[in-house]
N, C-alpha and C positions, 0 to 999 in steps of 0.2 A: 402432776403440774409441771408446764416447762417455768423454767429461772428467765426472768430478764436479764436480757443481752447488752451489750456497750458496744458500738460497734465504731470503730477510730480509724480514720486516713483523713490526708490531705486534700481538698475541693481544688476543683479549679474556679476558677476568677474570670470575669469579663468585662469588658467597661462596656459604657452606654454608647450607643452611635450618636453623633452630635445630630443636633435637630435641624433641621432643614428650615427654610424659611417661613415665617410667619402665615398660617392658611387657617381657611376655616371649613367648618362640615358643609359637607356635599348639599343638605339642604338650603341651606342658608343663604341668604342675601341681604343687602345693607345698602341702604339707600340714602344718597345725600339728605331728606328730611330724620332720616334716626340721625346722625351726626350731629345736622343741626339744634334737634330736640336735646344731645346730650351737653352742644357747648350751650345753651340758651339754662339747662340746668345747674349745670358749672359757673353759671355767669351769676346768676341768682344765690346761690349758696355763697360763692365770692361774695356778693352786696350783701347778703342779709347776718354776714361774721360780725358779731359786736365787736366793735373800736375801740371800747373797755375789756376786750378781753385781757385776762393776764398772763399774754402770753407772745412769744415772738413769731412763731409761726401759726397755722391754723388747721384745725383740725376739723376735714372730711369725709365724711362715709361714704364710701361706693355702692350702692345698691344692686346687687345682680338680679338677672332675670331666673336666678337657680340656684342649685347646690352644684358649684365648680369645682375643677379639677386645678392644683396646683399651675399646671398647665394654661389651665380658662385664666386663671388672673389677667388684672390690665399688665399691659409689656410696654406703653408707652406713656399713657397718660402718668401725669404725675413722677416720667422719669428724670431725674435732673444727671444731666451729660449725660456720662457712662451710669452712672449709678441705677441699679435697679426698681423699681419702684417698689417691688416688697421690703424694701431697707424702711421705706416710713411705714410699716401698718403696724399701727396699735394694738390694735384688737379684732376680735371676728363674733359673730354668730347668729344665730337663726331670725327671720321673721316668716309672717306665715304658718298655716298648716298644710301637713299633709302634700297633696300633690302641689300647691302654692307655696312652698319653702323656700326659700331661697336665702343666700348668702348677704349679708352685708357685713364689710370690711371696711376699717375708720384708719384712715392715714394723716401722717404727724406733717405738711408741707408748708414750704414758705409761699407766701402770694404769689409772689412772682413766677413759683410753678407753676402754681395752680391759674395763672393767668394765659402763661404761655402754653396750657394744652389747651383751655379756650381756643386761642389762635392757629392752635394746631388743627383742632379738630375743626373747624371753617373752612383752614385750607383744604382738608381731606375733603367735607362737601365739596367744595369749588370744584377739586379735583376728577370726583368722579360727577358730574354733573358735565362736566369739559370732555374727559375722556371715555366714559363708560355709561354715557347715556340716563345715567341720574342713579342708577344703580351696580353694584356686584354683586356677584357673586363668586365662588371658589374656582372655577375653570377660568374667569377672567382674571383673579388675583394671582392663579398660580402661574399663569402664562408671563407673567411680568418676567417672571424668572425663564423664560423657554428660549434660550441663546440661537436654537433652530430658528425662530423665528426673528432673530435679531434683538432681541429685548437685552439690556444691558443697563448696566449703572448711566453710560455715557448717553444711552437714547432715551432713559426715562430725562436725566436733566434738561437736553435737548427740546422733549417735548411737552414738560413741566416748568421749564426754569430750577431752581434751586431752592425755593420756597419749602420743600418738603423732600426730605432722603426716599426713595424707594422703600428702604427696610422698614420706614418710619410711618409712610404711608399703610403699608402691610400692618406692620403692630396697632395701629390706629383701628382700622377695617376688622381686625381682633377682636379689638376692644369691643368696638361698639357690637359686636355680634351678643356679648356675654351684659355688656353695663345695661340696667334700667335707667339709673339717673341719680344724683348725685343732693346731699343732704348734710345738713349739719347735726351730731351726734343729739339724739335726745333721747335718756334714758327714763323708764318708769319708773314714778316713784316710789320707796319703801317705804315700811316702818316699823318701828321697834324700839325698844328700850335700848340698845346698844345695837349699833349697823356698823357692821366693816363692810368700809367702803374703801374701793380701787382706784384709784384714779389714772386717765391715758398719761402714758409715762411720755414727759413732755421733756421742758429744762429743769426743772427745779424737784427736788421732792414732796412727799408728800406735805412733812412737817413744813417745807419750806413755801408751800404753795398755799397751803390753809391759813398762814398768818398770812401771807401778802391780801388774802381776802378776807382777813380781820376775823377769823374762825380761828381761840386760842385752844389747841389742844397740847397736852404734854409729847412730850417728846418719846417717852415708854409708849405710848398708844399710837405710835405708826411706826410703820416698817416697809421701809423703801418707797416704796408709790403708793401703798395704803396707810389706812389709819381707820380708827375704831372711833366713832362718833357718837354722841347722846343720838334722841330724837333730833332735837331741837338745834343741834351743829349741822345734823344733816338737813334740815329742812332750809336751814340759812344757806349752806354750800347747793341746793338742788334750786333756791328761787336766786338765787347771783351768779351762778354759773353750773348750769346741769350739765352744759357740752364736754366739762371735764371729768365727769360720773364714768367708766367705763362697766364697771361692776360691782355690785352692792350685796350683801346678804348679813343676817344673824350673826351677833359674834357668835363663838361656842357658849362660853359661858357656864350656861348648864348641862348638866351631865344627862344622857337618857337611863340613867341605872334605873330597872325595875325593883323597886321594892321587894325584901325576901318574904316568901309565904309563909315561914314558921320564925318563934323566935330559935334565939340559941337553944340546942338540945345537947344537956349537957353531959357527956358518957365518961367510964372510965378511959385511964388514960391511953395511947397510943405510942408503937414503936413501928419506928422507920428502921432500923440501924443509922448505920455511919454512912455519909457521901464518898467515892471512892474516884475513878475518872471517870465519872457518867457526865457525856454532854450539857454545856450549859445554854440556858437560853436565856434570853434579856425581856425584861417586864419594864414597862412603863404607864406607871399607872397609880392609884390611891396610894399610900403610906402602907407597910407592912406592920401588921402588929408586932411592935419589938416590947409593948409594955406589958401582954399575958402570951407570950411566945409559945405558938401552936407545936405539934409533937414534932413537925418537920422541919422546924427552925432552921438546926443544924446544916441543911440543903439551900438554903437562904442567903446568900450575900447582901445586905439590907444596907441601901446607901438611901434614905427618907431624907427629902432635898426641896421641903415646902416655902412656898414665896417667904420672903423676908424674915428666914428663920422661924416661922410661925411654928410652937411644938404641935404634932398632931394630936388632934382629939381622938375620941373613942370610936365617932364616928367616921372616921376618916378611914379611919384601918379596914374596914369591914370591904367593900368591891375590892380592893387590891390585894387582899389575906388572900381571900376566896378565888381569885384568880389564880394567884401563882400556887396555893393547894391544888387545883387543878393539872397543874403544868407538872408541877413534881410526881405528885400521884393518884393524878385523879383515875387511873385507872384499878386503882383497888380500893377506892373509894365509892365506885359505881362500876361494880362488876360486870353489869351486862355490855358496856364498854373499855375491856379488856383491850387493847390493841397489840398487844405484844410489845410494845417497846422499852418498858421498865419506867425507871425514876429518871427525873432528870433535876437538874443543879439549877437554881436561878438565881441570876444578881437582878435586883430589885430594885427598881429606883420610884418612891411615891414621891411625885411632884405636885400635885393636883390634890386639892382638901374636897371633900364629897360634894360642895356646890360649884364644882369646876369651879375654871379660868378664864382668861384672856385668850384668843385662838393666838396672836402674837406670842405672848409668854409662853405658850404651847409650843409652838413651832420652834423657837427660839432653845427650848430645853432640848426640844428631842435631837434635834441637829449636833448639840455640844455634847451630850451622852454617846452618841453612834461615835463620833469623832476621837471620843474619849475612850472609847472600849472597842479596840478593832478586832481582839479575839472571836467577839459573839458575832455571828452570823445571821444566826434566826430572831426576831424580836415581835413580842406578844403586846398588841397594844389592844385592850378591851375598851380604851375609853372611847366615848361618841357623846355630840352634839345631839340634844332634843329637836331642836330646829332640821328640816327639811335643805337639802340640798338645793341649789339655784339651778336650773334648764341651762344657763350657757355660763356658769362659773364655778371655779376649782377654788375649796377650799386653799387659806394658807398654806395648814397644815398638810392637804395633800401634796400641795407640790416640794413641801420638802421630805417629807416621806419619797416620793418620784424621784427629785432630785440624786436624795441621799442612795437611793435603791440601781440608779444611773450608774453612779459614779462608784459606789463600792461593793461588794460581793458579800451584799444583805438581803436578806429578805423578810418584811413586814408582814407578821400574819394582824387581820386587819378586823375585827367585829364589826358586822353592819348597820349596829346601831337597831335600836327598840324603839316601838310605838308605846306610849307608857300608856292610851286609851283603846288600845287593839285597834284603830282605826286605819284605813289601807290610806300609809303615807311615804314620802320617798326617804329613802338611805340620807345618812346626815354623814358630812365630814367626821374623822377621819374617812370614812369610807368612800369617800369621793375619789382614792388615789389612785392610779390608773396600774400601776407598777406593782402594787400591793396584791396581797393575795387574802381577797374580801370573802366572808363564814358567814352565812346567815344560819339560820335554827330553823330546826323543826321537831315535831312529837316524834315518838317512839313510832309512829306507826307512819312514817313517812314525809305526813300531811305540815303545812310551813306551820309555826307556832301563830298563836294567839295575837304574838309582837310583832312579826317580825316585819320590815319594811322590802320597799322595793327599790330596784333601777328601773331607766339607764341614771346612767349620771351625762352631764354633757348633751342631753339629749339622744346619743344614738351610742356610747360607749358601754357596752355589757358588763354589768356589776348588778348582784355580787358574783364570786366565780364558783364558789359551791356552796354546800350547806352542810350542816352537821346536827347531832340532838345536841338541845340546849336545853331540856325541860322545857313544862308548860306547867299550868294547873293542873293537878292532882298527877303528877310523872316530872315534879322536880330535882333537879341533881342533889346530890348531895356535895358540899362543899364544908371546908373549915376555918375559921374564923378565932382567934384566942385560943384558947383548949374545949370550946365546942361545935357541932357540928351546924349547917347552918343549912338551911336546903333551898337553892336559888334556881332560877330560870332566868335567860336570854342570851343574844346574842354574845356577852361577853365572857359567857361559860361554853360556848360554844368552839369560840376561837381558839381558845387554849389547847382542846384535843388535835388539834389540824397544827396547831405550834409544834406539840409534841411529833407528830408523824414528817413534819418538812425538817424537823431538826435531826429525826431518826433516818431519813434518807440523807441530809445534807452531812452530818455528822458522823454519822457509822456505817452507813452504805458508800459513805465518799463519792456522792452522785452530785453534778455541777449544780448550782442554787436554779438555775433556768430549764433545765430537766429536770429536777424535783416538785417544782411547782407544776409542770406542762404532764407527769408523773397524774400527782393529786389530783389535776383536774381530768384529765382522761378518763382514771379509775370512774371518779364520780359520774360519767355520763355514758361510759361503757360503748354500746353500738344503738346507743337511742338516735331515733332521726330525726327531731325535732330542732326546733334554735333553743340556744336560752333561754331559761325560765328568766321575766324579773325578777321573782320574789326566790324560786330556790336556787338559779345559775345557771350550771351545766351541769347539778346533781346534789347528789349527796355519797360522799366518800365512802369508801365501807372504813365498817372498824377497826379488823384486822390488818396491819401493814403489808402482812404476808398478799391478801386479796391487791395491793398493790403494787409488791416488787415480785409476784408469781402468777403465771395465765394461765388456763387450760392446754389440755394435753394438744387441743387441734389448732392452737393459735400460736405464733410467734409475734414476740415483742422486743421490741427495741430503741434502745434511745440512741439519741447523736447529741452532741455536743460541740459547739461551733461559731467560727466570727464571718460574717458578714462583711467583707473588707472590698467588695466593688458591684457595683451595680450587677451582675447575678453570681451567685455563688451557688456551683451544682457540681454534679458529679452524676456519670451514666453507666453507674457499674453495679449496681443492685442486682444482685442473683436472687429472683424468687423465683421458684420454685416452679418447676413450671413440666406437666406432661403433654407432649407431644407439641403438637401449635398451640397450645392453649392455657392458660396459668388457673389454678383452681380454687383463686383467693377471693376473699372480701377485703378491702384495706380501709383502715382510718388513720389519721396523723392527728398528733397534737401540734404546735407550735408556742413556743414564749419566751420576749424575752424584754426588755426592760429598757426603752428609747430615753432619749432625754426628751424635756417637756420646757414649755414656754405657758404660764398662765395668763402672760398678755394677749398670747394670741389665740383666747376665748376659747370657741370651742375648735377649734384646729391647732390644740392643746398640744397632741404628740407633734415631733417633729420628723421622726424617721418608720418609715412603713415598709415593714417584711414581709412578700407573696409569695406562697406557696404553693409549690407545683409538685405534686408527685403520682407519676405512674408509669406505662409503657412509652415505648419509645417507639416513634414514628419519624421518620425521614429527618433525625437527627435531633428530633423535639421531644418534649414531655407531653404526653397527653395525659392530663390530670383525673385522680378519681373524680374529682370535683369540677366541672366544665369554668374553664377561666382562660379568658382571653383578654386578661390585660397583658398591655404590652407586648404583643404578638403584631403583626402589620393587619390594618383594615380591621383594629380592634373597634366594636360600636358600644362598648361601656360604659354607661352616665358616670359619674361620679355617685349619684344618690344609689345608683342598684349598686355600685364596687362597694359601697359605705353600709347597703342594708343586705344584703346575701352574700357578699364575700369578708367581709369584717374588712373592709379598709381601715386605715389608720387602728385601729385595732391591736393591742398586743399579744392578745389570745388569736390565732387563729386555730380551727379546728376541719377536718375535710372529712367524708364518711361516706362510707357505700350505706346505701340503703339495703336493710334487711328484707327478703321476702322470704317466702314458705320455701321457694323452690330454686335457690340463687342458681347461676349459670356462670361456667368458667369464661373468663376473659380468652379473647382471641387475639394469639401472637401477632404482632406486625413483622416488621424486618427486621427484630433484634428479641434476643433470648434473657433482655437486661431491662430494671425499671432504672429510672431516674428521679432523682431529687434535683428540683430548682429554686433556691430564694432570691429573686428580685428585692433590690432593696433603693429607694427611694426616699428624698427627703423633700420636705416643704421649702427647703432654701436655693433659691437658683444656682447660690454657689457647691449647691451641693452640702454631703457630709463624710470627710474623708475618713475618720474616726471608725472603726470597727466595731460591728453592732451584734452583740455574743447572743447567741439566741441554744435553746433547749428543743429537741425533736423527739417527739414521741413515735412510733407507729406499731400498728397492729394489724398482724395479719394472719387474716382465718381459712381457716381451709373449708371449704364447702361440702367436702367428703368426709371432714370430723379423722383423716386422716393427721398424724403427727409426725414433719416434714424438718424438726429442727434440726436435725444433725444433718439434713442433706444441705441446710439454706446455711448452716455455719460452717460447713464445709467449702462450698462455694462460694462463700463470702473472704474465707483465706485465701484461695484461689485468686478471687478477681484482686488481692491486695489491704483487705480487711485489715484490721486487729481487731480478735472477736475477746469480748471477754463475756464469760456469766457471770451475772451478780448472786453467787449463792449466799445466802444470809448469815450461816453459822462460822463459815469461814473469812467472810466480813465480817463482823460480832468479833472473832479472835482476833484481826489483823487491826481493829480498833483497840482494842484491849493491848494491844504489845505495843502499840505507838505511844502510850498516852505513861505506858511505865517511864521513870526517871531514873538515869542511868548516871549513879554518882562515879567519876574517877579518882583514886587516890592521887 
């Protein structure tokens, strides 16, 4: 078996080429009546804004004719001065099916904007009705700009007057290629016994917007721009103002724990030993039993931190005993899931009494624990919502999970939430988090369980990212509870083994948090050529850790670890391997790594997007295992194909040769070297200067079952490498010598 490699240098960097003037596709044309169609709909939406609204500006949706590209957005309509026009959008997300999908985007503007693209957009009719015969298109738009031909700033005023900029004109002619036509927000109604409901983040908050419309709620049941509503508050707030509804769903509330299939089995007693520096991991979850303290107490940091002082009951204790049994030792608890990693140590925190909470009070705890305990890295959260995820909305809870996972060097392993009727239903918050690293279940024999749920979330975002056994009927875990054993099934016995192995890499392999996870998900999907499963991910992990951090004798593997600090971050010095003209490999790559997120803006949720290129090198370029021409010149890539076969916006991406019976070596170009390229882009015009740490998997197979490592780490010092192996035993030691405490006299 070869050792996984670390492979460490310095990237070069590239900024973006600034973009040239506002143009549209080669097909396209735009004709003074679409213009007038969109100010005739602007105009409409204007009149039909209630006068009663409580509000000082008005809130508009943009209807596009598709699923856009950060790019496609309007560049003019609705900009005030300099100011961009994505500075007002609220919200974003789907209408439509299918090939009929398209974009609508709700912006926050004052009248007076919204009045003046009216006027604008009239002018641009008149305009090309005057100058271009009633229509353009792209060869007559671009020409405005063709100096050869005299065209200039001073000949467009000339032959326009001043009524409308050039640039202005152009962004307009943009517009209207992408806009259908324009509407005041109106959301579907819900219902429920309790709805956390969203509101467009306007002037006021949420607390402070629900009284102004005579809707009392307390002040604990909203948070920031939402709030947690009866029925009967949100039926009042949906018939006096639905325009400010942006999104709505189920609290959490209650818990999806399945029911344990046996009672307690009550055996003699059990020895752990003593906890010693074995890795700790963080649980957040039911109450730990402190009041019949199970055999592995001792391993247990129990900080039980229920609302309002409430003591726990009996019933309380029982999912969150059994969880962090799990964590500690569930592997010699259920032997045939061995993983090699040992015991590990967990500080416990039960906040949640067994009929759940508030998703507020929820969010609210998990953010001041992470805060509070910056030692733990890895954190096991098995709780889940009954309730079904929304199509274009992110959980509270997820986004501070995302948040929290952004900003600090944590990693959320995440249960994907149980069907409690086996009924095929979608994934519930928490597992909605994009950043997170989401575990569903399945039987011993591969197959999903009985419970388990599906993705996407978001509509088109891949979750869950693996799966694990979690028991089902009649092949239940065994778990412990008090001083007996208790034998459960579901997702949130599941999470805990995938806890133990990210905290076994992140902790004792000393592997980055963003290669540990991109690590796990690789293992689990190996050289399958498929997409994502909804229901099982990108796989199912193996059990042994070894099967993760060792590959066969004919493959090399390797990670990279790295920031993202300018629009492409590459390097063209990869030595594979390679006889004669020809290289005699199969390559796959993992990629992940943890963006920051915006939950107002629906489902254009992530904010920064990583693409990755890796392969031979042609006339200075990457040419990818994976065919990708974004961003290349004369690129013809919708947004919806970058979004459904390339994982745009996406944090996981994954690239893979296709396996056949009889693979064929790759043919050399002009270079004896691969390359690595990540493009990195953001949703904000202004950009994201901010360095975006991402984790690189890859694997590479030799097609002759030849074993080529010592010549490709040889040539990897050569071109400037630092090569290290990750050998296990000797990791395992240099964990052990860091963790002793060295008193001085």
């Amino acid at each position: 078996m070869n050792s996984l490699l670390n492979l460490q240098r310095d990237f070069e960097s590239k900024s973006a080429t600034a973009p040239s003037h506002p143009t549209i596709s080669t097909k396209a044309i735009v004709s003074s009546a679409t213009l007038r169609n969109l100010a005739m709909s602007l105009r409409s939406t204007i009149d039909a804004w209630p006068q009663d609204a409580p509000l000082q500006w008005m809130l508009i949706s943009v209807v596009y004719n598709s699923i856009v590209a950060k790019s496609n957005r309007i560049k003019r309509i609705f900009a005030e001065g300099s100011k961009d026009p994505e500075t007002s959008i609220r919200g974003a997300h789907y209408e439509g099916h299918s090939s009929e999908q398209h974009h609508v985007i709700t912006h926050y503007v004052p009248q007076v904007v919204a009045e003046s693209s009216v006027r604008e957009l009239e002018l641009a009719a008149a305009l090309v009705d005057q100058h271009f015969g009633g229509a353009i298109n792209k060869q007559k738009l671009d020409s405005l700009w063709d100096k050869k031909a005299g065209n200039t700033n001073e000949s467009w005023k000339k032959a326009t007057g001043e009524a409308l900029s050039r640039i202005n004109f152009a962004r307009l002619i943009h517009d209207a290629c992408y806009v259908d036509r324009f509407e005041i927000p109106h959301p579907p109604s819900k219902e429920g016994d309790q709805i956390l409901t969203t509101l467009y983040q306007t002037d006021s908050s949420a607390f402070e917007m629900l009284r102004t419309l005579g809707i009392d709620v307390l002040f604990l049941n909203t948070l920031e721009n939402s709030a947690v509503l009866t029925n009967a508050q949100y039926r009042q707030l949906y018939l006096r103002a639905p325009y400010l509804i942006a999104m709505s769903t189920v609290d959490f509330s209650r818990l999806d724990e399945i029911d344990p299939a046996d009672p307690l089995v009550y055996r003699g007693p059990l020895s752990l030993g003593s906890p010693s520096n074995e890795p700790t991991i963080g649980v957040i979850d039911t109450p730990f039993d402190s009041e019949y303290p199970p055999y592995f107490s001792a391993w247990v940091d129990v900080r039980n931190e229920l609302p309002n002082n409430l003591p726990p009951r009996q019933k309380d204790y029982v999912h969150g005993t059994c969880v962090t049994s799990l964590i500690v030792n569930g592997h010699l608890m259920n032997r045939q899931l061995d993983d090699g990693c040992g015991c590990f140590r967990v500080r416990h925190f039960g906040i949640v009494p067994a009929e759940g909470m508030s998703s507020f009070a929820i969010a609210r705890k998990i953010s001041d624990i992470v805060e509070a305990n910056p030692d733990i890295r890895v954190w096991n959260l098995s709780l889940g919502s009954d309730e079904e995820t929304e199509y274009f909305c992110i959980s509270p809870e997820a986004e501070v999970l995302d948040r929290i996972q952004n900003t600090k060097d944590v990693l959320f392993v995440v249960a994907a939430t149980n069907s409690r009727t086996g009924e095929a239903r979608r994934i519930g918050a928490p597992a909605d988090s994009v950043n997170s690293l989401v575990v569903n279940a399945v039987r011993p024999d591969g197959v999903p369980a009985s419970y388990a749920r599906s993705g996407p979330i978001l509509d088109f975002y891949r979750k869950p990212d693996v799966s694990y056994y979690g028991g089902d009927k009649g092949c239940e875990l065994s778990t412990c509870c008090g001083t007996g054993e208790k034998r459960c099934m579901g997702t949130s016995y599941a999470a805990p083994f995938i806890a133990r192995k990210a905290a076994y890499l992140i902790e004792v392999m000393g592997i980055p948090r963003d290669a540990a996870k991109a690590l796990l998900i690789d293992a689990a999907c190996g050289w399958s050529n498929g997409e994502p499963n909804p229901v099982t991910g990108y796989g199912i992990v193996p059990i042994n850790i070894r099967d993760v951090l060792k590959t066969s004798n004919d493959e090399i593997k390797f990670y990279v670890a790295g920031n993202a600090k300018a629009y492409e971050t590459y390097t063209y010095s990869l030595p594979v391997p390679n006889i004669g003209s020809s290289f005699p490999f199969l390559a796959r790559a993992m990629l992940c790594y943890a963006p920051p997120c915006n939950r107002n803006q629906g489902v254009d949720y992530t904010l920064t997007e990583l693409d990755l290129h890796l392969g031979r090198l042609r006339s200075g370029k990457v040419v990818s295992v994976k065919p990708n021409t974004q961003g290349e010149e004369q690129d013809r890539t919708t947004e919806k194909d970058a979004r459904n076969y390339l994982g745009k916006w996406d944090n996981v991406k994954r690239i893979c040769d296709k396996v056949v019976s009889r693979p064929r070596a790759r043919k050399m170009y002009d270079s004896n070297l691969w390359g690595i390229k990540i493009r990195k882009t953001s949703r904000l015009s202004t950009g994201d200067r901010s360095p975006q740490i991402f984790g690189l998997v890859v694997t590479l197979k030799e097609i002759n079952h030849v074993n080529r490592i010592e010549s490709f780490i040889q040539h990897c010092i050569a071109e400037g490498w630092l090569v290290r192996p990750i050998d296990i035993d000797t990791q395992v030691r240099i964990y052990q010598d860091e963790q002793i405490e060295i008193e001085f006299e």
